[in-house]
C-alpha positions as CSV (number, residue, x, y, z in Angstrom):
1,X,-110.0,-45.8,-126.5
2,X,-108.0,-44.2,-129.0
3,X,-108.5,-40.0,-129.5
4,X,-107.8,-38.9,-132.7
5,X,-107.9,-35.2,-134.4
6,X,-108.3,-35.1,-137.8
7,X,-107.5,-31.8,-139.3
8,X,-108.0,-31.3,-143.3
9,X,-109.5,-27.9,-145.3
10,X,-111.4,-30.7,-147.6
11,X,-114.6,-31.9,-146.0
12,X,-114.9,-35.1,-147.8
13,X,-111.4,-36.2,-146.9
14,X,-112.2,-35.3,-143.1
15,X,-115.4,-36.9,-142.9
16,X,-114.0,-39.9,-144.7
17,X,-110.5,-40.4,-142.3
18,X,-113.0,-40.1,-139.2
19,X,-115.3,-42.5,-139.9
20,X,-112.3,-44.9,-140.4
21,X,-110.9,-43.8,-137.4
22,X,-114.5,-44.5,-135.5
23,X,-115.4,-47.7,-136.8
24,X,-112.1,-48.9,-135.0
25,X,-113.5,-47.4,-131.7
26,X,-111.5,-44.4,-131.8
27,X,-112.8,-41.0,-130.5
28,X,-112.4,-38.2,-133.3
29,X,-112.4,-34.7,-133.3
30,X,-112.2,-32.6,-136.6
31,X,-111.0,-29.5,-138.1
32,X,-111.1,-27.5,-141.1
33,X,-107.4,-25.9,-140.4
34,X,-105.1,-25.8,-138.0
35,X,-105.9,-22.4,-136.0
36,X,-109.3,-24.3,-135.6
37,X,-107.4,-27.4,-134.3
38,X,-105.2,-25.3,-131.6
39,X,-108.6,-25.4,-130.0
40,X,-107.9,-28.4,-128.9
41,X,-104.7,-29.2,-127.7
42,X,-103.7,-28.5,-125.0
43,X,-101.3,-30.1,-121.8
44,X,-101.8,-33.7,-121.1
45,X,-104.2,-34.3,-123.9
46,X,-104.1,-37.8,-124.3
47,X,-104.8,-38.2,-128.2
48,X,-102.7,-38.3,-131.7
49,X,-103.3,-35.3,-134.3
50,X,-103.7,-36.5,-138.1
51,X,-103.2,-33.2,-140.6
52,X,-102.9,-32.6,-144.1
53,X,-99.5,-30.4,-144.4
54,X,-101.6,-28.0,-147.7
55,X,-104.7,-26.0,-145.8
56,X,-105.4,-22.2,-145.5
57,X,-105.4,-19.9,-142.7
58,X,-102.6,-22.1,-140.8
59,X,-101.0,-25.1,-142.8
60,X,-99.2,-28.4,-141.1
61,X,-96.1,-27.1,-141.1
62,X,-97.2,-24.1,-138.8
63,X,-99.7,-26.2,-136.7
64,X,-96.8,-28.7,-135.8
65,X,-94.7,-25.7,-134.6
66,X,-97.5,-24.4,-132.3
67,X,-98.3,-28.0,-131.2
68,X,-94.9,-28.4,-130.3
69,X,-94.3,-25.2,-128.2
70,X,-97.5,-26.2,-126.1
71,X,-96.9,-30.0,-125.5
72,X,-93.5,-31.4,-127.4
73,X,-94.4,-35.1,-126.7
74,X,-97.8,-34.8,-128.6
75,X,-97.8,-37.3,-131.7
76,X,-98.6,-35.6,-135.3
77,X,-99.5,-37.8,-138.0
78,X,-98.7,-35.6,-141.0
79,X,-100.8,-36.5,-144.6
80,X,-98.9,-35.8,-148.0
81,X,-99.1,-35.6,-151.5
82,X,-96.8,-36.8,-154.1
83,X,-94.9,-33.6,-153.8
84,X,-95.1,-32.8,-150.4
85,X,-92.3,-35.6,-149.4
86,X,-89.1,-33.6,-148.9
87,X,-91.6,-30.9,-146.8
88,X,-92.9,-34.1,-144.8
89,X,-88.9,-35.3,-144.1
90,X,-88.7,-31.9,-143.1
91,X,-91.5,-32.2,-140.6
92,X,-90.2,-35.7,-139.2
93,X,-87.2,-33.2,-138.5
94,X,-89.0,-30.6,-136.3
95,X,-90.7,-32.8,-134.5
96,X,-93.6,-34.9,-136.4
97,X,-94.3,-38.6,-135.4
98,X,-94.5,-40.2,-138.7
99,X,-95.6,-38.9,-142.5
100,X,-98.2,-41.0,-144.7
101,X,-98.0,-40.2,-148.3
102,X,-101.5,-40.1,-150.4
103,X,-102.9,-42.4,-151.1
104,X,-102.5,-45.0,-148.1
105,X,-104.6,-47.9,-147.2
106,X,-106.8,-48.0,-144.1
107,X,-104.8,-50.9,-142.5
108,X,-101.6,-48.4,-142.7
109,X,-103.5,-45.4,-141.2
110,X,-104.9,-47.4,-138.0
111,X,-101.9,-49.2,-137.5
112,X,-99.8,-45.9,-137.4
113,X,-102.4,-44.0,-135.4
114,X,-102.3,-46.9,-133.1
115,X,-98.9,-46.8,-132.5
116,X,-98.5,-43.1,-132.0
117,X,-101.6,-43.3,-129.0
118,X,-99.1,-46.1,-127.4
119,X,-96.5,-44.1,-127.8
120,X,-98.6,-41.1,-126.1
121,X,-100.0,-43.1,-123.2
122,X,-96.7,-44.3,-122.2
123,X,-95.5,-40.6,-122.4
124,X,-98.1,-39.6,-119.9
125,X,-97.6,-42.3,-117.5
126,X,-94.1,-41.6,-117.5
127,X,-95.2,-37.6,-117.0
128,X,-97.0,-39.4,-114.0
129,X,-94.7,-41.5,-112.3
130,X,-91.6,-38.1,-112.0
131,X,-94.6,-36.2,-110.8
132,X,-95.2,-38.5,-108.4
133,X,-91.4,-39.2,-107.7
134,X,-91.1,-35.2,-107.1
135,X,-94.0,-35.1,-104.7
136,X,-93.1,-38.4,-102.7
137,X,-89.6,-36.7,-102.5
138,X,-90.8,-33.3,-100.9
139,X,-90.4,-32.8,-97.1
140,X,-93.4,-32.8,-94.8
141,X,-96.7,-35.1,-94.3
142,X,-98.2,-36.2,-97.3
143,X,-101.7,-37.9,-97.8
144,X,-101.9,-41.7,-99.2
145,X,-105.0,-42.9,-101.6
146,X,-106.8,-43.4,-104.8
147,X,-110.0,-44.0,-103.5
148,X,-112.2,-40.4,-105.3
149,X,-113.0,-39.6,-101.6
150,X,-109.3,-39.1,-101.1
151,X,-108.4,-36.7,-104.6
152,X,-111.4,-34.6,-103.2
153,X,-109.5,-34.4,-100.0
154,X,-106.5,-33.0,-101.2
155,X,-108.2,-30.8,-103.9
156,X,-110.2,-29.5,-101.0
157,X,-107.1,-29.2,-98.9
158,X,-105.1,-27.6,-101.8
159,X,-107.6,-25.4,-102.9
160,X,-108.0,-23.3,-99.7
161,X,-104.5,-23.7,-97.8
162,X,-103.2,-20.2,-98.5
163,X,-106.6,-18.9,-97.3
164,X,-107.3,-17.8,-94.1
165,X,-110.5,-20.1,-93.9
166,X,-111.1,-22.4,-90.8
167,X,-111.5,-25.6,-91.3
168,X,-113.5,-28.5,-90.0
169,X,-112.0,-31.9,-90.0
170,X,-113.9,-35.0,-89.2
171,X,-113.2,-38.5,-89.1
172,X,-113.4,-41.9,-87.4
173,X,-110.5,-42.6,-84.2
174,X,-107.2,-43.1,-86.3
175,X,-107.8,-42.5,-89.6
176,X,-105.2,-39.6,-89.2
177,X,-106.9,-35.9,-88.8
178,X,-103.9,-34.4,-87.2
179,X,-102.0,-35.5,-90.4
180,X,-104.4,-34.0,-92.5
181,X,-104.1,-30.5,-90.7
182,X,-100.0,-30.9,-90.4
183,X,-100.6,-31.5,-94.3
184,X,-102.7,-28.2,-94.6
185,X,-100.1,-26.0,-92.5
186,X,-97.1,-27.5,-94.3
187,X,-98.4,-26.8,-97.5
188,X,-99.5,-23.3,-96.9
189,X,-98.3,-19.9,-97.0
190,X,-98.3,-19.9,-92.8
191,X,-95.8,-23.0,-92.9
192,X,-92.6,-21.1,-91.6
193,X,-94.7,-19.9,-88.6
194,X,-95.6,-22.2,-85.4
195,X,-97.8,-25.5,-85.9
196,X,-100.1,-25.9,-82.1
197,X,-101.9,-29.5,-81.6
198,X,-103.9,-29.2,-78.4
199,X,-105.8,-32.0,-77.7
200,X,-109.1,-30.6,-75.7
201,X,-110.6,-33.7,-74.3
202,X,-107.1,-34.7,-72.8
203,X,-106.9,-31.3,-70.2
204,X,-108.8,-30.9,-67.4
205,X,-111.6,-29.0,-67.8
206,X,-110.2,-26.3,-65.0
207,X,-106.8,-25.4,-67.0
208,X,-107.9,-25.6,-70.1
209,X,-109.0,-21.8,-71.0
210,X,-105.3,-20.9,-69.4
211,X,-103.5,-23.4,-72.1
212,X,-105.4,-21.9,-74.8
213,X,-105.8,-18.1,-73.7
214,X,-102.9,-17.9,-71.4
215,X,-103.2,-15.8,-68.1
216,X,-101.6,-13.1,-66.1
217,X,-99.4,-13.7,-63.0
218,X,-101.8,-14.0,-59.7
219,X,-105.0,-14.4,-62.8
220,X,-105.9,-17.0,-60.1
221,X,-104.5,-19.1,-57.2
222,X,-101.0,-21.1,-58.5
223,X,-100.7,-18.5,-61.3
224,X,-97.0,-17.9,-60.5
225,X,-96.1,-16.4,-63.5
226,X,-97.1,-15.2,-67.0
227,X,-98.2,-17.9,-69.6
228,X,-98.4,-17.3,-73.4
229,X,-101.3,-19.2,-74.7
230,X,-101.7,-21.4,-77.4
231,X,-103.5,-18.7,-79.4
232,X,-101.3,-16.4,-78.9
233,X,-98.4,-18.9,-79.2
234,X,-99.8,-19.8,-82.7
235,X,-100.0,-16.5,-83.8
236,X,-99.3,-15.7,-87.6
237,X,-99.3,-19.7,-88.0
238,X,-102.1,-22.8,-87.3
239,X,-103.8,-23.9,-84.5
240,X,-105.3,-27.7,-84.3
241,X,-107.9,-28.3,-81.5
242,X,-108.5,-32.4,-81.8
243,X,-111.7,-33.7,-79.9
244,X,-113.2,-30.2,-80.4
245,X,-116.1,-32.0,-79.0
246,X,-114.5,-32.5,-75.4
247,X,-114.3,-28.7,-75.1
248,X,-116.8,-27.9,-72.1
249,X,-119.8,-25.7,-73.1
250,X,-118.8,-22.8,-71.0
251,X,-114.8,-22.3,-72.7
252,X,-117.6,-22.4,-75.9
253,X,-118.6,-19.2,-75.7
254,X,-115.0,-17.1,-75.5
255,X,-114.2,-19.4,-78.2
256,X,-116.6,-18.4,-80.9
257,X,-115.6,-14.8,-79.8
258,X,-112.1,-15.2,-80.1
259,X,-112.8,-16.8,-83.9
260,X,-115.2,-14.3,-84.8
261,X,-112.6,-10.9,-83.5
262,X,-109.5,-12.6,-84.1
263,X,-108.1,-11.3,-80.4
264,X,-107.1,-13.3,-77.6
265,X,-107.3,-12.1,-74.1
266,X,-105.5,-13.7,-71.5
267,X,-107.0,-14.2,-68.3
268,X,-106.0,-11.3,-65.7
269,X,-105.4,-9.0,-68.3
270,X,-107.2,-5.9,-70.1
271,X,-105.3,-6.1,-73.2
272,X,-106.3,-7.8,-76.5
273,X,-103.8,-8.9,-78.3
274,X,-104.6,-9.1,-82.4
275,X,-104.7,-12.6,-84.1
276,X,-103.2,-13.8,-87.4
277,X,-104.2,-17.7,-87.1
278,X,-105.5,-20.0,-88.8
279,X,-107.8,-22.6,-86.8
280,X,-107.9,-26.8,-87.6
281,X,-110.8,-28.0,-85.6
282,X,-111.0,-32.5,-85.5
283,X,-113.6,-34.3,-84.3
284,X,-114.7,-38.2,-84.1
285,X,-118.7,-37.0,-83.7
286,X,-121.2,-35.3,-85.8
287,X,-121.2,-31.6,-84.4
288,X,-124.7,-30.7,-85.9
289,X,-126.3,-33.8,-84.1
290,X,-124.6,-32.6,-80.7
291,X,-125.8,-29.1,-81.5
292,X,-129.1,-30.4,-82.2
293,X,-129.6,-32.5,-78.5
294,X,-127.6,-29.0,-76.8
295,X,-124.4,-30.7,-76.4
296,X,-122.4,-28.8,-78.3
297,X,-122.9,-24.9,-79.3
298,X,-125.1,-24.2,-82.6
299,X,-123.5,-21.3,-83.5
300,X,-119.9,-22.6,-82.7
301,X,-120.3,-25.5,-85.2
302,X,-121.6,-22.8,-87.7
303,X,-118.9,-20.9,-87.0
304,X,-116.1,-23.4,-87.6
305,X,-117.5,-25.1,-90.4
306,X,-116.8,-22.8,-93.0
307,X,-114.5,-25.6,-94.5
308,X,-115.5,-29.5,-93.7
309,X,-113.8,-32.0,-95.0
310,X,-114.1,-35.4,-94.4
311,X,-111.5,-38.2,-93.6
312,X,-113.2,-42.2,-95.2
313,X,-112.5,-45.0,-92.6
314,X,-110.1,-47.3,-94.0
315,X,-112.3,-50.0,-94.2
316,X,-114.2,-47.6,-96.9
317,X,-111.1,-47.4,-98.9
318,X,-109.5,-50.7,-99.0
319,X,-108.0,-50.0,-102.3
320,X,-105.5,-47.6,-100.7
321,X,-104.5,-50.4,-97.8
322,X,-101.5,-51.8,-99.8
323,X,-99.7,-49.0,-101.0
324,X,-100.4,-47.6,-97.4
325,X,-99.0,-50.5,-95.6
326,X,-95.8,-50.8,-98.0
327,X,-95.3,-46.6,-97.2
328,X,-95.4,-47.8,-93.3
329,X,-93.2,-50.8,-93.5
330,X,-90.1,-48.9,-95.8
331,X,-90.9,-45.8,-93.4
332,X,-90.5,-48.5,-90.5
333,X,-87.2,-49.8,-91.7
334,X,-85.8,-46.5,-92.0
335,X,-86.7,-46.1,-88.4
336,X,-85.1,-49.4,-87.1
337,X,-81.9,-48.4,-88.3
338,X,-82.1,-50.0,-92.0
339,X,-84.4,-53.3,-90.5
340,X,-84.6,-55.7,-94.0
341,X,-88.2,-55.6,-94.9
342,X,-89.9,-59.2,-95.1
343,X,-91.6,-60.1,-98.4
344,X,-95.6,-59.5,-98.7
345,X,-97.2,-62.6,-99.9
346,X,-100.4,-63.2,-102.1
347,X,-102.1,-64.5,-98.6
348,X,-100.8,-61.4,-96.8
349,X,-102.5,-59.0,-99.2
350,X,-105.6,-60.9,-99.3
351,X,-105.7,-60.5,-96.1
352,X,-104.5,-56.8,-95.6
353,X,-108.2,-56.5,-98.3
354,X,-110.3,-58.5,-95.7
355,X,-109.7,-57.1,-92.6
356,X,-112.1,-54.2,-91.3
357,X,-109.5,-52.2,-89.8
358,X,-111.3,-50.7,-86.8
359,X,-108.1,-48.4,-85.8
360,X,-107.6,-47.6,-89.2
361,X,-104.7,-46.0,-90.6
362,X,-102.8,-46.3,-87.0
363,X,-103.8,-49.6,-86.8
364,X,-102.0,-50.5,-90.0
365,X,-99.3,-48.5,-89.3
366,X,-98.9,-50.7,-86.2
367,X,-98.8,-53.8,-88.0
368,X,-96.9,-52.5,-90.6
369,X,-93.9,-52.0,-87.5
370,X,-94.4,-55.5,-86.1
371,X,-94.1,-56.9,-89.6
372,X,-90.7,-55.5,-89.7
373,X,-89.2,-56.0,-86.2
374,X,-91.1,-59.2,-85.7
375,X,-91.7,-60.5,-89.0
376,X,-94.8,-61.4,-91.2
377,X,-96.2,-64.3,-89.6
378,X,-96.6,-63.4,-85.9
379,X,-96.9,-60.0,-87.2
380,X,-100.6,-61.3,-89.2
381,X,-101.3,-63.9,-86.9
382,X,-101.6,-61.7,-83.7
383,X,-103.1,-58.8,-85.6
384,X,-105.7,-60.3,-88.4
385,X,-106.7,-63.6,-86.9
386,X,-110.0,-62.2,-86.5
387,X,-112.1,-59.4,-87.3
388,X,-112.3,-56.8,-84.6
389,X,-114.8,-57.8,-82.4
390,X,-116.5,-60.7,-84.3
391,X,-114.4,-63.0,-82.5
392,X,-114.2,-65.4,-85.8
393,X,-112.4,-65.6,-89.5
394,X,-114.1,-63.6,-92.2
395,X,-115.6,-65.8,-94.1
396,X,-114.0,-66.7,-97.6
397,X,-117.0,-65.1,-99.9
398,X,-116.6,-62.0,-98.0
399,X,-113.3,-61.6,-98.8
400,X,-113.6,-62.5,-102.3
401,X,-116.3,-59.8,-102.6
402,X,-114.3,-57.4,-100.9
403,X,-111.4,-58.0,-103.1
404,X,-113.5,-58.1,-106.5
405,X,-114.8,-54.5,-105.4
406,X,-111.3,-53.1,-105.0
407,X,-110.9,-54.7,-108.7
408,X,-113.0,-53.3,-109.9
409,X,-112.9,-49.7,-108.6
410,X,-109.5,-49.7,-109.7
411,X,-110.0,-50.2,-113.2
412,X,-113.2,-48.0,-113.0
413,X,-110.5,-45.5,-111.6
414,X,-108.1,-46.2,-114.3
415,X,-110.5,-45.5,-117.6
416,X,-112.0,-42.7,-115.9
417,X,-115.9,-44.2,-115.9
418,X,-115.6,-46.2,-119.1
419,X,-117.5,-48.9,-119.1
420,X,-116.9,-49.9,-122.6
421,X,-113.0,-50.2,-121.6
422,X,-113.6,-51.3,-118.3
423,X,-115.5,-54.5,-119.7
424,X,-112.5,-55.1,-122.1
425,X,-110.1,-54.9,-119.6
426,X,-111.7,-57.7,-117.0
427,X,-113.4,-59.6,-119.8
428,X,-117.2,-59.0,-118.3
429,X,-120.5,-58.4,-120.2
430,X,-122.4,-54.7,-119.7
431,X,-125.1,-56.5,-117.8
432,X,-122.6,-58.3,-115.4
433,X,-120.8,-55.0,-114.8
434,X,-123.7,-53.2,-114.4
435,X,-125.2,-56.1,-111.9
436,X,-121.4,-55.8,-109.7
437,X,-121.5,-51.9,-109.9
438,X,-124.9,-52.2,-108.3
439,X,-124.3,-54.3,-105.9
440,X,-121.4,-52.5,-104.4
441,X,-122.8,-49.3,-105.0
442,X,-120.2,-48.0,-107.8
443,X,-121.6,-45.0,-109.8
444,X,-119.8,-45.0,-113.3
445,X,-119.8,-40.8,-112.5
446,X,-117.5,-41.2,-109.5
447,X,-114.6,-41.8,-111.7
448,X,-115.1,-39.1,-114.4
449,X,-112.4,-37.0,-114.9
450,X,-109.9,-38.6,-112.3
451,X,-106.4,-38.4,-114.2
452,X,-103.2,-40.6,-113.4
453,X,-102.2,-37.0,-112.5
454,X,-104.6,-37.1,-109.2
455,X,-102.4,-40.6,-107.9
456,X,-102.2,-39.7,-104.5
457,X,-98.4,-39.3,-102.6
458,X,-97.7,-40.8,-99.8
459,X,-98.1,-40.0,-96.4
């Protein structure tokens, strides 16, 4: 849909141009002069400005300067009189798009707007595509996805990484949560200090306030010598406790102490020592349902869930497999000392959609590594024969269904909710799209206000 400002001090003129501009489907603004106009433009806007070059208070001329100095790329459409030529040439000069002298027909107008929103859109996306270039580029772990419960991941993520808040992190067995808190650390303020992964169901339960308190020398029997632990080793940095859940009820209680006054003491000693941390907590389980049958500590799970955010199974997000799995197998052929990488086929993608991926992402970063050191057939054949645990092929309607969701979440996706453009663009009626959205649970409100800006990096 086209978005069109119309600026022009005479009413009848402005009323007149948007009409014309509406009947063609275009979305138009107005304004009486251009100080009123400035109102709205800014960065990124993705419309064309139409304006009369003669209006009080701030003429053409001055609105195309201050245009210019906020977004130089923006198209403006300048109107002229018989005798406003040579000022409109002067215009095309500084900056203007294109000058239409009075009076012009309708077919001129739309065909000139319509160019200039081409020439806009293509601006944006290529806006887009360096931004994306510069954050693929940047060192460190990045997160993959277009799916909406991805962009509110990173926004989350973004939005409180250079605060001290804790943060809760949960998600299925591989769909990456140590990557997500590796991403959070990186991208903070605390990245030039120490990154700690402890893993708390994978330490026996009898060492495991030493590894994170640390003790004394003779704190108990085979305590040899003095160990720093991994609070303290963390210090002025992050600390990332994965299966939070394993962590046996009794260590519970120093814990919540130690998060609440920020001091570690180590065992054997009468000395607190001051914390700067940050803590990443991960777990597979719902903590409040735990809590709730005395499994887990109420207050605890209060405690760390100031921040929760929430990792989608893969098979919830099917959309992102492909540009996951291409990430994997270039970052795969890197490893394996410049391997060639094997061409994906039609088959292989449909496939990729189909399968349920129980492991999730480190499942398709697995196949993704046999694909390029054993090659794409024994690669799919071993690894998507058959749905995990169903012991059989998915059957053909499932995977066209799962394949026409993705379709149509992308596009959904792409026009930001609307359904006017998304029925243009796959060539269905409103009550067919309504019927699909429906059945796959697609609310046209998801996809407000997602931007090509929010195209996720990869991992």
């Amino acid at each position: 849909m086209m978005e069109v400002l119309v600026v022009d001090d005479e009413e009848l003129v402005r009323k007149s141009l948007a009409q014309t501009l509406e009947i063609e489907g275009a979305d138009v603004v107005t304004a009486a002069n251009g100080r009123e106009a400035l109102a709205h433009i800014h960065t990124g806007w993705a419309g064309v400005v139409v304006t009369d070059i003669n209006m009080p208070v701030m003429d053409g001329m001055a609105l195309l300067r201050e245009i210019r100095l906020i977004d130089a790329d923006l198209p403006v459409i300048m109107l002229t009189g018989h005798g406003d030529v040579s000022i409109a040439v002067d215009a095309m000069r500084q900056g203007a798009y294109d000058f239409l002298e009075k009076p012009f027909s309708t077919d001129v107008l739309l065909e000139t707007v319509q160019r200039a929103q081409e020439k806009r859109l293509l601006t944006l996306e290529n806006r887009r595509l360096r931004q994306e270039v510069e954050v693929q580029s940047r060192p460190g772990p990045r997160i993959i996805g277009n799916h909406p419960d991805i962009r509110k991941l990173r926004d989350t993520l973004n939005h409180v990484k250079d605060t001290p808040a804790d943060v809760l992190i949960n998600g299925e067995t591989g769909c990456g949560k140590e990557l997500v808190a590796r991403y959070l650390h990186t991208h903070s303020k605390r990245s030039s200090k120490a990154f700690v992964a402890i893993n708390c169901g994978a330490i026996p339960e009898n060492l495991i306030e030493s590894e994170l308190f640390g003790h004394e020398a003779g704190a108990f029997t085979g305590a040899g010598k003095k160990r720093v632990g991994k609070f303290q080793y963390a210090n002025g940095g992050t600390l990332f406790l994965d299966e939070i859940e394993s962590m046996p009820m009794v260590l519970q209680i120093k814990m919540l102490r130690v998060l609440e006054e920020r001091k570690v003491e180590p065992l054997g000693s009468n000395q607190q020592i001051p914390l700067d941390i940050r803590i990443i907590a991960a777990t597979k389980v719902d903590l409040k349902e735990l809590s709730d049958k005395g499994e887990f500590r109420l207050d605890l799970y209060y405690r760390l869930n100031v921040v929760q955010v929430h990792i989608p199974p893969l098979r919830d997000r099917r959309e992102d497999v492909p540009i996951l799995f291409e990430h994997f197998v270039w970052a795969a052929a890197n490893r394996y000392g410049g391997s060639e990488v094997p061409a994906l086929t039609s088959a292989m993608r449909q496939q990729l959609m189909a399968h349920d991926w129980p492991g999730n992402v480190r499942e398709l970063r697995n196949l993704a590594e046999c694909f390029v050191l054993l090659g794409p057939e024994r690669a799919f054949d071993s690894a998507l024969r058959t749905e995990a645990g169903s012991g059989g092929r998915i059957s053909l309607a499932e995977q066209v269904s799962r394949y026409e969701e993705m379709l149509i979440r992308e596009v959904l996706t792409r026009h930001q909710g609307r359904l006017k453009d998304a029925q243009e663009e796959m060539g269905l009626g409103r009550k067919t799209l309504y019927e699909k959205m429906k059945k796959y649970g697609l609310d046209k409100q998801t996809f407000k206000g997602l931007s090509a800006d929010d195209v996720a990096s990869l991992q």
